[in-house]
MISEBA-615835 format. One record per residue: residue in one letter; x negated, y negated, z negated of N, C-alpha, C in turn. Coordinates in pm, 1 decimal, padded with zeros to 6 digits. Each point is the difference from the previous one (the first is absolute). Example, Ala and Ser with C-alpha at 12.3 -4.5 7.8 and 13.67 -1.06 7.14 Angstrom:
<r rest="A" n_px="-01319.0" n_py="00569.0" n_pz="-00780.0" ca_px="00089.0" ca_py="-00119.0" ca_pz="00000.0" c_px="-00090.0" c_py="-00120.0" c_pz="00000.0"/>
<r rest="S" n_px="00035.0" n_py="-00105.0" n_pz="00072.0" ca_px="-00082.0" ca_py="-00119.0" ca_pz="-00006.0" c_px="00077.0" c_py="-00109.0" c_pz="-00073.0"/>
% end
This chain:
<r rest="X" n_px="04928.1" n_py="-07682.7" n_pz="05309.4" ca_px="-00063.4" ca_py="00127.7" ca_pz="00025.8" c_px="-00124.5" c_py="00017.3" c_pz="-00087.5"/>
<r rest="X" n_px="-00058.4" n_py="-00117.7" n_pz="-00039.5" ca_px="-00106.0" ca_py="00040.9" ca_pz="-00043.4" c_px="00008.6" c_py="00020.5" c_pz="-00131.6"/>
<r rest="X" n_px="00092.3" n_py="-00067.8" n_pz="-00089.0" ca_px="00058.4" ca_py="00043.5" ca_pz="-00110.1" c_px="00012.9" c_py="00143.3" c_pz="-00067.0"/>
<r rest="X" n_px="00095.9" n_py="00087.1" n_pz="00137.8" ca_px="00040.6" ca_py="00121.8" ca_pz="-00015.2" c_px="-00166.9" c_py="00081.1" c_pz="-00006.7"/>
<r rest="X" n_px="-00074.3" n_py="-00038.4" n_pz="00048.0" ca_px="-00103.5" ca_py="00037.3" ca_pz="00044.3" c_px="-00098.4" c_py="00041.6" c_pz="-00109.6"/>
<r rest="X" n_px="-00017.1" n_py="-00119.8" n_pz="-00031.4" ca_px="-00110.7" ca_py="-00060.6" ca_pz="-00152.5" c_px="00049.3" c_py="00067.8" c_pz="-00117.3"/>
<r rest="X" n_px="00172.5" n_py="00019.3" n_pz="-00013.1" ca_px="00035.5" ca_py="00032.5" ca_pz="-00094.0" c_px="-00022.0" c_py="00147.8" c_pz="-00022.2"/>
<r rest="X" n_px="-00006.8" n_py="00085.6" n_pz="00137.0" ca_px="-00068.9" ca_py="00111.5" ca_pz="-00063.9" c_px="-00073.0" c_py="00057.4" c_pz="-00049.9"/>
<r rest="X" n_px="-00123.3" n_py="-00132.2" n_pz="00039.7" ca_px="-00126.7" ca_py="00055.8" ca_pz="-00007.3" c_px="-00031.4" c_py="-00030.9" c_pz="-00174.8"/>
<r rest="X" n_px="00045.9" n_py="-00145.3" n_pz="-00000.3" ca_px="-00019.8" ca_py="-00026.4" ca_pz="-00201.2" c_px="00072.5" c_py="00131.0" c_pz="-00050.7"/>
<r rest="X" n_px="00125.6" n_py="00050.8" n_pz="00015.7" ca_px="00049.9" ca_py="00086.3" ca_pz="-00067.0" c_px="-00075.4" c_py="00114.0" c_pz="00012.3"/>
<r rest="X" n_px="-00051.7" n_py="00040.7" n_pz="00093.9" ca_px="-00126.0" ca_py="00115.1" ca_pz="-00007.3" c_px="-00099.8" c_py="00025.2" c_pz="-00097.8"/>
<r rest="X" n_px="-00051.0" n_py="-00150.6" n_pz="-00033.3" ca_px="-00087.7" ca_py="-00011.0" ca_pz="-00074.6" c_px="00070.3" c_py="00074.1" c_pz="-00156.3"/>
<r rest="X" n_px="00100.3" n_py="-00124.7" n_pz="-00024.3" ca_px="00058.2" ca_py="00037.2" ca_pz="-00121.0" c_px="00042.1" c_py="00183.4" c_pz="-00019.7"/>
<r rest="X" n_px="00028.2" n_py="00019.7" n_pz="00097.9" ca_px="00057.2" ca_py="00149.5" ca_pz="00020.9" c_px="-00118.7" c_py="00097.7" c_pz="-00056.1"/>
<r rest="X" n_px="-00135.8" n_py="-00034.2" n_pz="00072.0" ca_px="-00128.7" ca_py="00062.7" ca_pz="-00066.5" c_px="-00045.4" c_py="-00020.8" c_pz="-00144.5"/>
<r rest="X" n_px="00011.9" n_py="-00116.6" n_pz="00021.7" ca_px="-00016.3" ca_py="-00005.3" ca_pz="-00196.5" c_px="00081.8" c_py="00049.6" c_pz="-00065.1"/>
<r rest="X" n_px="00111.6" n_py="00024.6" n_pz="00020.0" ca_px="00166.0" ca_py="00023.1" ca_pz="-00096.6" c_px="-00062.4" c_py="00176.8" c_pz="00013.8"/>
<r rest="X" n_px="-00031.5" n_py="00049.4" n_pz="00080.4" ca_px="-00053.6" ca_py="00141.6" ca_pz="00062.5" c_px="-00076.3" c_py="00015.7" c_pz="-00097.6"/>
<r rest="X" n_px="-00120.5" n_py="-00072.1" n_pz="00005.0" ca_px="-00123.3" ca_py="00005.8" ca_pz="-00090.4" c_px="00065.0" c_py="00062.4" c_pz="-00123.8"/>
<r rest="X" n_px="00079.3" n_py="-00140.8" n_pz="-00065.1" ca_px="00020.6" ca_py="00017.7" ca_pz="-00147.6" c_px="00087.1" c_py="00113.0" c_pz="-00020.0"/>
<r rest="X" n_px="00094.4" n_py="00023.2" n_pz="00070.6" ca_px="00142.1" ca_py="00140.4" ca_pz="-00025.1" c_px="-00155.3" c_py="00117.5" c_pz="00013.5"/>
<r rest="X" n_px="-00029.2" n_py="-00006.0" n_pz="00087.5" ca_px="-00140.0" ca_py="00171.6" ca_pz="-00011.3" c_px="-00097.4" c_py="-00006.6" c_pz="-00123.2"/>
<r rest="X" n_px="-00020.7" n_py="-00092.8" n_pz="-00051.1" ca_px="-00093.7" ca_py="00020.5" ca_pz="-00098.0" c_px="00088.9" c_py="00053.9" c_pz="-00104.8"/>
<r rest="X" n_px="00130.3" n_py="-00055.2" n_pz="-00057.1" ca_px="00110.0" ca_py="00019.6" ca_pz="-00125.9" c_px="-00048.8" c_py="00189.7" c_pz="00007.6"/>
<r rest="X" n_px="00068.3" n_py="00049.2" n_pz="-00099.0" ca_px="-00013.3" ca_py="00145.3" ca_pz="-00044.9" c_px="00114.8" c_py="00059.3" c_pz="00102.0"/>
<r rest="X" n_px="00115.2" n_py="-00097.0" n_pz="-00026.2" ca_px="00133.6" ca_py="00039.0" ca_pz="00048.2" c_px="00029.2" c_py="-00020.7" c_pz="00187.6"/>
<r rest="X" n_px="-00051.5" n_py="-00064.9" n_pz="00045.2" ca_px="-00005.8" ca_py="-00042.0" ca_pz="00136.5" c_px="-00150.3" c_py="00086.7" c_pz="00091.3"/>
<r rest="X" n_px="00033.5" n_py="00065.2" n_pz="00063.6" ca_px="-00090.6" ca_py="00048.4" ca_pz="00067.1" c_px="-00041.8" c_py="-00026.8" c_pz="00173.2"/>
<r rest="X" n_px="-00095.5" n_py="00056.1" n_pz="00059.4" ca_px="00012.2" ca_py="-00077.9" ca_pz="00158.3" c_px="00105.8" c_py="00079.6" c_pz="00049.5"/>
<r rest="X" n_px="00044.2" n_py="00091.0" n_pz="00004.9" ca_px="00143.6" ca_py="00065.5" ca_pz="00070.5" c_px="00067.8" c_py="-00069.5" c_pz="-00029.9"/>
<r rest="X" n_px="00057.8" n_py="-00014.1" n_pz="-00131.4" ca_px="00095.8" ca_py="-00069.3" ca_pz="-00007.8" c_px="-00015.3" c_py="-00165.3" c_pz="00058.4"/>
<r rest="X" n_px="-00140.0" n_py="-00071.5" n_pz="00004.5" ca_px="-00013.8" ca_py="-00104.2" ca_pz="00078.3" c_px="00067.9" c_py="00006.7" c_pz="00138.3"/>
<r rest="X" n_px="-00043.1" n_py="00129.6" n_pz="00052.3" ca_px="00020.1" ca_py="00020.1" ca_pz="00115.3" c_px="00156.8" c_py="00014.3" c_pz="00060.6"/>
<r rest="X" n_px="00095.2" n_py="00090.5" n_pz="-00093.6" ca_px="00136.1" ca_py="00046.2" ca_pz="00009.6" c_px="00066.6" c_py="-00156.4" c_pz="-00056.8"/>
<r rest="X" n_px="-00052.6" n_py="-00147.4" n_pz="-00070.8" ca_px="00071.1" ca_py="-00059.6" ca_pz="00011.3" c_px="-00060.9" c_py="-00086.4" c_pz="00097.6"/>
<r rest="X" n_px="-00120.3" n_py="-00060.6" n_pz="00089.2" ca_px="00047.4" ca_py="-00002.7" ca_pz="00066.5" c_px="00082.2" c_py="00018.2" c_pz="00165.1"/>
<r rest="X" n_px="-00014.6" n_py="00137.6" n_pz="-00033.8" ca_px="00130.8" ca_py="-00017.6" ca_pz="00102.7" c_px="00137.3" c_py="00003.1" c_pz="-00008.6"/>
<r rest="X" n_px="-00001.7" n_py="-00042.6" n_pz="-00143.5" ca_px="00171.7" ca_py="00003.9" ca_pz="-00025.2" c_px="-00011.2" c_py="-00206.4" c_pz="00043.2"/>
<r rest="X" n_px="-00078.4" n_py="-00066.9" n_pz="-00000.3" ca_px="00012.8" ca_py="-00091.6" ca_pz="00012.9" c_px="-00042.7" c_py="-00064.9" c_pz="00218.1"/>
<r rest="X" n_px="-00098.3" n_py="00101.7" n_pz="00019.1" ca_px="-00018.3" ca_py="-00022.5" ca_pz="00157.8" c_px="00207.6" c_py="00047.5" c_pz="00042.1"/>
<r rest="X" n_px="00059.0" n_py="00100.1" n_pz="-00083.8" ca_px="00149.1" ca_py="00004.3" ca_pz="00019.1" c_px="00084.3" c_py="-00137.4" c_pz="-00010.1"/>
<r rest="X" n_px="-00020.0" n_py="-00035.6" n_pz="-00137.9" ca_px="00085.4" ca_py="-00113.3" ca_pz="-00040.8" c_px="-00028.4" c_py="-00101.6" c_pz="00069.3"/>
<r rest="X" n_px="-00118.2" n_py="-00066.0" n_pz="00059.7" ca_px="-00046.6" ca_py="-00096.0" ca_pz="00070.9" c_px="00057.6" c_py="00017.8" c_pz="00130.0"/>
<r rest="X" n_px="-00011.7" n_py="00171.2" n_pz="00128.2" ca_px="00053.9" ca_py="-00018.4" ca_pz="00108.6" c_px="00154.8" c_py="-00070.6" c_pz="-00026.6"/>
<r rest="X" n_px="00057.6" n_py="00101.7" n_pz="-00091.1" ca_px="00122.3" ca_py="-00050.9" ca_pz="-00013.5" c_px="00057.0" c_py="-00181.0" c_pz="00036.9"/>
<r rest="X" n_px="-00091.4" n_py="-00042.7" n_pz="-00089.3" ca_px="00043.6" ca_py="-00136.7" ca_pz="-00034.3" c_px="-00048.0" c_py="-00062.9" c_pz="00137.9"/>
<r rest="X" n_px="-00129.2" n_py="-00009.3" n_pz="00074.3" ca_px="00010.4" ca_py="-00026.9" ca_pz="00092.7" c_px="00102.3" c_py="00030.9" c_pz="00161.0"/>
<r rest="X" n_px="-00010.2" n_py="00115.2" n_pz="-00049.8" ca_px="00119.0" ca_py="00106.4" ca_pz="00118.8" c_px="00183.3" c_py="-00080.8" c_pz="-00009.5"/>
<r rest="X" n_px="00005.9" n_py="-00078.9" n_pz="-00100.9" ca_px="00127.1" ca_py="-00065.8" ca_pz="-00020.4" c_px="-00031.5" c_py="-00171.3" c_pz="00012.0"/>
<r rest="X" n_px="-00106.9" n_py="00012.3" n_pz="-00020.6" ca_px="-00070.3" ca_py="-00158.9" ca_pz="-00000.5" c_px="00102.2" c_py="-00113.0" c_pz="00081.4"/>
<r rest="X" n_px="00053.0" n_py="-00121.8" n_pz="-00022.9" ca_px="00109.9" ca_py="-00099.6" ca_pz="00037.1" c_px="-00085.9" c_py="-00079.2" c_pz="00049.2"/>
<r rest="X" n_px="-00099.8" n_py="-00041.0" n_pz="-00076.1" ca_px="-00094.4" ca_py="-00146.7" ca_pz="00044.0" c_px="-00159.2" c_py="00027.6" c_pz="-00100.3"/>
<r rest="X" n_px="-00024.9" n_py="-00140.3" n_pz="00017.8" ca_px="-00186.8" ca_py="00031.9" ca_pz="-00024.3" c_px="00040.4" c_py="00027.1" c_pz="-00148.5"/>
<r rest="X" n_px="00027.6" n_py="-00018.7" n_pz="-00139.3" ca_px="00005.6" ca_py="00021.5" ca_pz="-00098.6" c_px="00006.9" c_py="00159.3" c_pz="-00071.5"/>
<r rest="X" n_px="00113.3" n_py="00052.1" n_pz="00068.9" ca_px="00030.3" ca_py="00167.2" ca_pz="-00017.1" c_px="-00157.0" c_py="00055.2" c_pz="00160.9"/>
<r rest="X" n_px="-00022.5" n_py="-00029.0" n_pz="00001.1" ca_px="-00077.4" ca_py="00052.7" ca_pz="00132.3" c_px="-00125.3" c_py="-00003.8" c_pz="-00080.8"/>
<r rest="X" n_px="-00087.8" n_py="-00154.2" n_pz="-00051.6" ca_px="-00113.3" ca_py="-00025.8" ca_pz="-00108.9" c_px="00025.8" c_py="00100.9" c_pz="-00118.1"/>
<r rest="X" n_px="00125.9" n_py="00015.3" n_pz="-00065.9" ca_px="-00014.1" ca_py="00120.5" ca_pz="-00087.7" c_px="00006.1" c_py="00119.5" c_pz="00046.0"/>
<r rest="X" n_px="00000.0" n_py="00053.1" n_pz="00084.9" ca_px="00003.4" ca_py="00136.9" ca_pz="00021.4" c_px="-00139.3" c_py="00054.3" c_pz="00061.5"/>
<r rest="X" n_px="-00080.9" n_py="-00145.0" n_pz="00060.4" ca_px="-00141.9" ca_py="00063.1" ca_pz="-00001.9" c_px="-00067.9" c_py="-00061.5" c_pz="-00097.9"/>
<r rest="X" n_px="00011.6" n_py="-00042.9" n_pz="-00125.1" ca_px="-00064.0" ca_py="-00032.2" ca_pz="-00123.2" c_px="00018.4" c_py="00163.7" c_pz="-00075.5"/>
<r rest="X" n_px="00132.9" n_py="00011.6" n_pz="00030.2" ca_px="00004.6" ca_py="00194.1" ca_pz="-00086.2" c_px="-00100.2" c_py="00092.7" c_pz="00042.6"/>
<r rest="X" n_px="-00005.2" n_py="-00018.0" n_pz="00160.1" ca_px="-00076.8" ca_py="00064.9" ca_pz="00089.2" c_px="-00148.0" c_py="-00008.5" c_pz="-00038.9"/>
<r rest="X" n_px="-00056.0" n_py="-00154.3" n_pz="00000.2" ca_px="-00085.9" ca_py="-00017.0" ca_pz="-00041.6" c_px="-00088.9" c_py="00038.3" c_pz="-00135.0"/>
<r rest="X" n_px="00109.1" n_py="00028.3" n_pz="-00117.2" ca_px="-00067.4" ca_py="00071.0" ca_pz="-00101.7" c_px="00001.7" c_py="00105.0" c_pz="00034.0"/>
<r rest="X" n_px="00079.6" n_py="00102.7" n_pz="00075.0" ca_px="00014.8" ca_py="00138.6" ca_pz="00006.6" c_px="-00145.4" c_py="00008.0" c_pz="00039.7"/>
<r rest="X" n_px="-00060.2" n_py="-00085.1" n_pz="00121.0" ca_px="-00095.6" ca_py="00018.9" ca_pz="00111.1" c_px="-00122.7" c_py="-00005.7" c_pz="-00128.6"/>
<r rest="X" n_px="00013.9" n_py="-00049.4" n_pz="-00095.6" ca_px="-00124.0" ca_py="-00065.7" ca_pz="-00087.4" c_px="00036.0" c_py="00093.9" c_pz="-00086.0"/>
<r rest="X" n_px="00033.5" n_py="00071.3" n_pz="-00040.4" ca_px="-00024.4" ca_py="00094.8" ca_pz="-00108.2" c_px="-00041.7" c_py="00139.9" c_pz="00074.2"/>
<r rest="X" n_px="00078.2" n_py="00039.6" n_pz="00151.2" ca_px="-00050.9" ca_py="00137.6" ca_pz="00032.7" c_px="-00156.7" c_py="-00016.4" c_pz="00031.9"/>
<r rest="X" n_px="-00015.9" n_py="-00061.0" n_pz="00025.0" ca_px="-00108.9" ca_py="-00088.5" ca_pz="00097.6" c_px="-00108.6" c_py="00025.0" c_pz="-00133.9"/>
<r rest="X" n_px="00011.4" n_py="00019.0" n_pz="-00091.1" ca_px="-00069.0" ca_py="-00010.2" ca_pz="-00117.2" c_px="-00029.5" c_py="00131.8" c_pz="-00080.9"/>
<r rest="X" n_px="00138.0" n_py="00085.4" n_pz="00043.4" ca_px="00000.6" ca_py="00088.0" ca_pz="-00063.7" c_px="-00062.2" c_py="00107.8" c_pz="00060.9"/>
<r rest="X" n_px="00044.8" n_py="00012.6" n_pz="00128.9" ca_px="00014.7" ca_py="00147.8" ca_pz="00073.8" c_px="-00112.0" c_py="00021.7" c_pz="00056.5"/>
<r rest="X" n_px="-00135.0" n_py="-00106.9" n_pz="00020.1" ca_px="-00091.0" ca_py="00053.0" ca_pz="00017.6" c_px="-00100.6" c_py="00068.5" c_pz="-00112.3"/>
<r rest="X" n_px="00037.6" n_py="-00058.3" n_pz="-00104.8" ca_px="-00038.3" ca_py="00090.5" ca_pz="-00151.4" c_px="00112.1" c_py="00143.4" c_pz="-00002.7"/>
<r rest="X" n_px="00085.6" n_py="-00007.2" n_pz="00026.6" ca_px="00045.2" ca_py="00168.9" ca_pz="-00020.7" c_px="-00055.7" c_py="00049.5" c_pz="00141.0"/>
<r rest="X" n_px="00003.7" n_py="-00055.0" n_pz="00114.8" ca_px="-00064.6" ca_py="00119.1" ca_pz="00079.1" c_px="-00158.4" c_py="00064.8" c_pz="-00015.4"/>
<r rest="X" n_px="-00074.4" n_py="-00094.0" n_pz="-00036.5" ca_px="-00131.0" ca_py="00000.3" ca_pz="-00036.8" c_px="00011.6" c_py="00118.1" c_pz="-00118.6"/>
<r rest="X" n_px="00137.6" n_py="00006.7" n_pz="-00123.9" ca_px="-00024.4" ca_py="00065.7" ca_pz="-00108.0" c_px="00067.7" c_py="00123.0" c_pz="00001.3"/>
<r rest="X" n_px="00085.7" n_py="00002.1" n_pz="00115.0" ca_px="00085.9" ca_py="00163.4" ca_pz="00011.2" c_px="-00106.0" c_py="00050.6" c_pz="00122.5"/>
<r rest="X" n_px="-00061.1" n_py="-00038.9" n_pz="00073.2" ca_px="-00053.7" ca_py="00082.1" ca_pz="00127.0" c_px="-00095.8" c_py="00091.0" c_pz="-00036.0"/>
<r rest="X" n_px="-00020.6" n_py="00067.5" n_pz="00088.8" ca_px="-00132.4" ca_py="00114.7" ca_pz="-00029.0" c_px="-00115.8" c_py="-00119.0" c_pz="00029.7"/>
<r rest="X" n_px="-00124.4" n_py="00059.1" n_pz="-00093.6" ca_px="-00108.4" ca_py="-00080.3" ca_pz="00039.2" c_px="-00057.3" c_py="00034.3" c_pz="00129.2"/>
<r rest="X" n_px="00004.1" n_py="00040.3" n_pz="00065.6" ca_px="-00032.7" ca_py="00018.3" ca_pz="00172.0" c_px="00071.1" c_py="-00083.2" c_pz="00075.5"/>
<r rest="X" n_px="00141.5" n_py="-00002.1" n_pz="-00042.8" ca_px="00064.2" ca_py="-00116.6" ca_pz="00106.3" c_px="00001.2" c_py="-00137.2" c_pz="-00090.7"/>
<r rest="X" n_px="00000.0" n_py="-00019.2" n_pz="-00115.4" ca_px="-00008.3" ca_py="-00143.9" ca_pz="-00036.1" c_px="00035.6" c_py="-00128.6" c_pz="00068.8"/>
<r rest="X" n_px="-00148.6" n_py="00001.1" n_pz="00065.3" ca_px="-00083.0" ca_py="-00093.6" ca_pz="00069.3" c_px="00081.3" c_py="-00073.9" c_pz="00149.1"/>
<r rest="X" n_px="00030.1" n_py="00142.1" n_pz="00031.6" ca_px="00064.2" ca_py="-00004.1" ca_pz="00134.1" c_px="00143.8" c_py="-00053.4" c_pz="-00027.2"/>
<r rest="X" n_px="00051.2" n_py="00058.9" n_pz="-00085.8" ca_px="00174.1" ca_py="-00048.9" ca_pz="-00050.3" c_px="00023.3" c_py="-00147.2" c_pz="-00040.8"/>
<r rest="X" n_px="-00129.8" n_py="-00008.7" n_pz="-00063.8" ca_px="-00002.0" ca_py="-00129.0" ca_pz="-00049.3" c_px="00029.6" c_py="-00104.2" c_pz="00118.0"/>
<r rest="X" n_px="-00122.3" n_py="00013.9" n_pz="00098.8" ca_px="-00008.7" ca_py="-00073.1" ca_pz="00124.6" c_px="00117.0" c_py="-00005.2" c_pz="00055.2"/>
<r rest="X" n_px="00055.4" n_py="00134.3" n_pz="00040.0" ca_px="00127.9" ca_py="00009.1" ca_pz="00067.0" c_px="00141.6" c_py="-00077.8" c_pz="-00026.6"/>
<r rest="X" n_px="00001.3" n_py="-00059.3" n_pz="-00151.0" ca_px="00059.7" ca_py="-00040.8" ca_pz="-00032.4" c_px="-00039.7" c_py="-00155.3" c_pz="00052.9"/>
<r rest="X" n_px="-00102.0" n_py="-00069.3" n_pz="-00039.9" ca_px="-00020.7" ca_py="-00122.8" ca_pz="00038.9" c_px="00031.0" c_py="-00075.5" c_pz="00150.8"/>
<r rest="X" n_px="-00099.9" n_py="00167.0" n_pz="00076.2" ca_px="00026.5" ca_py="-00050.0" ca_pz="00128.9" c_px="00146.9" c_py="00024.5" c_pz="00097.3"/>
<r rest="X" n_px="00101.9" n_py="00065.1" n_pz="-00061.1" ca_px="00121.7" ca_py="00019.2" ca_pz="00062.6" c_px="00020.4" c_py="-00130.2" c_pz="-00061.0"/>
<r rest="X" n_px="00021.1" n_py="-00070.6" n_pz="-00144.6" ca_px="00039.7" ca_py="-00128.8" ca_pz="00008.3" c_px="-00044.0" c_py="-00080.1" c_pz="00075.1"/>
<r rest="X" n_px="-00105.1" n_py="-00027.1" n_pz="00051.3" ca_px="-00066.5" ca_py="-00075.8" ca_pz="00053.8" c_px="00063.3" c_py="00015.8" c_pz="00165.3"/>
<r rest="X" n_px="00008.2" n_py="00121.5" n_pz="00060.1" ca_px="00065.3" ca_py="00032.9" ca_pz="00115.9" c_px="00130.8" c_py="-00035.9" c_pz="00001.0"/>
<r rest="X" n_px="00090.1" n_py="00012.7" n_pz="-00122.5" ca_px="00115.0" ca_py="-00069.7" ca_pz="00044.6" c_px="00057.5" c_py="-00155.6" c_pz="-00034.4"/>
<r rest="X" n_px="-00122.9" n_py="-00064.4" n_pz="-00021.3" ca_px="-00035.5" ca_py="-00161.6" ca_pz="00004.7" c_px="-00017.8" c_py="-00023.5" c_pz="00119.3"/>
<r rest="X" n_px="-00040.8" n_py="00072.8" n_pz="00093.0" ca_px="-00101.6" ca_py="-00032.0" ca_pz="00083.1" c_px="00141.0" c_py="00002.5" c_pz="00108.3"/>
<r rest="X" n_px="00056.3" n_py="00100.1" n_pz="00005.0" ca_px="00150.6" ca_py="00073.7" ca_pz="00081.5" c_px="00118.2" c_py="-00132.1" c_pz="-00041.8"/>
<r rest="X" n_px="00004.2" n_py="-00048.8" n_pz="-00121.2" ca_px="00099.4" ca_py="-00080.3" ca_pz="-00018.5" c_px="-00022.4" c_py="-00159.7" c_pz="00080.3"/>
<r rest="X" n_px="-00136.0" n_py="-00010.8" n_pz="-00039.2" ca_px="-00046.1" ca_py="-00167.4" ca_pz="00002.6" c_px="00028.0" c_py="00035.4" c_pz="00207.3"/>
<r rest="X" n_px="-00036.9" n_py="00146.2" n_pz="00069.0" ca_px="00017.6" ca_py="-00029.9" ca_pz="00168.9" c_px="00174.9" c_py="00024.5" c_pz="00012.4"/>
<r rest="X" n_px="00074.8" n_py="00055.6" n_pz="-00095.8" ca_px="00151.4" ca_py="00019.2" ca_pz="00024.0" c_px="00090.7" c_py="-00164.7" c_pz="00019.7"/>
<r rest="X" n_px="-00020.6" n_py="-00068.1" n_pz="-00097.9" ca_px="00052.1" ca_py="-00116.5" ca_pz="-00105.7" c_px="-00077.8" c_py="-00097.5" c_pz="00104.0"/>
% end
């Protein structure tokens, strides 16, 4: 368990840096950070959603885990950069603290 666990969280990391570098390129932008990953929070349920044993189960939240590390990176720079400057501040927050609320909802579910 703790495997499946750990492994998301390193892949997060990597997921933010891989984020980093695709948004800075000319050609890669944070939307598009954003639209891939959730083609990969997709490809990851998948693989877990079929998962046999710990191996296919560890890869499908390692996919997860970069997806989590690149939006995580991105989307608070596009909300900050598409919002009106009146709500900013607030959107910004809103974003952090609903993640934070559904950490909080999972860790009392699980």
């Amino acid at each position: 368990q703790e495997i499946i666990v750990s492994s998301t969280v390193a892949a997060a990391a990597v997921g933010s840096w891989l984020s980093g570098l695709l948004q800075s390129s000319q050609h890669f932008g944070r939307k598009s950070a954003i639209l891939s990953g959730g083609v990969l929070f997709t490809i990851g349920a998948l693989v877990m959603g079929l998962a046999n044993g710990l191996p296919s189960m560890t890869s499908g939240r390692v996919i997860v885990g970069v997806a989590v590390g690149m939006v995580a990176h991105a989307v608070p720079i596009y909300i900050a950069e598409a919002a009106p400057p009146h709500l900013r501040g607030m959107l910004v927050v809103m974003n952090s603290s609903m993640i934070v609320f559904g950490q909080v909802i999972a860790s009392l579910v699980c």
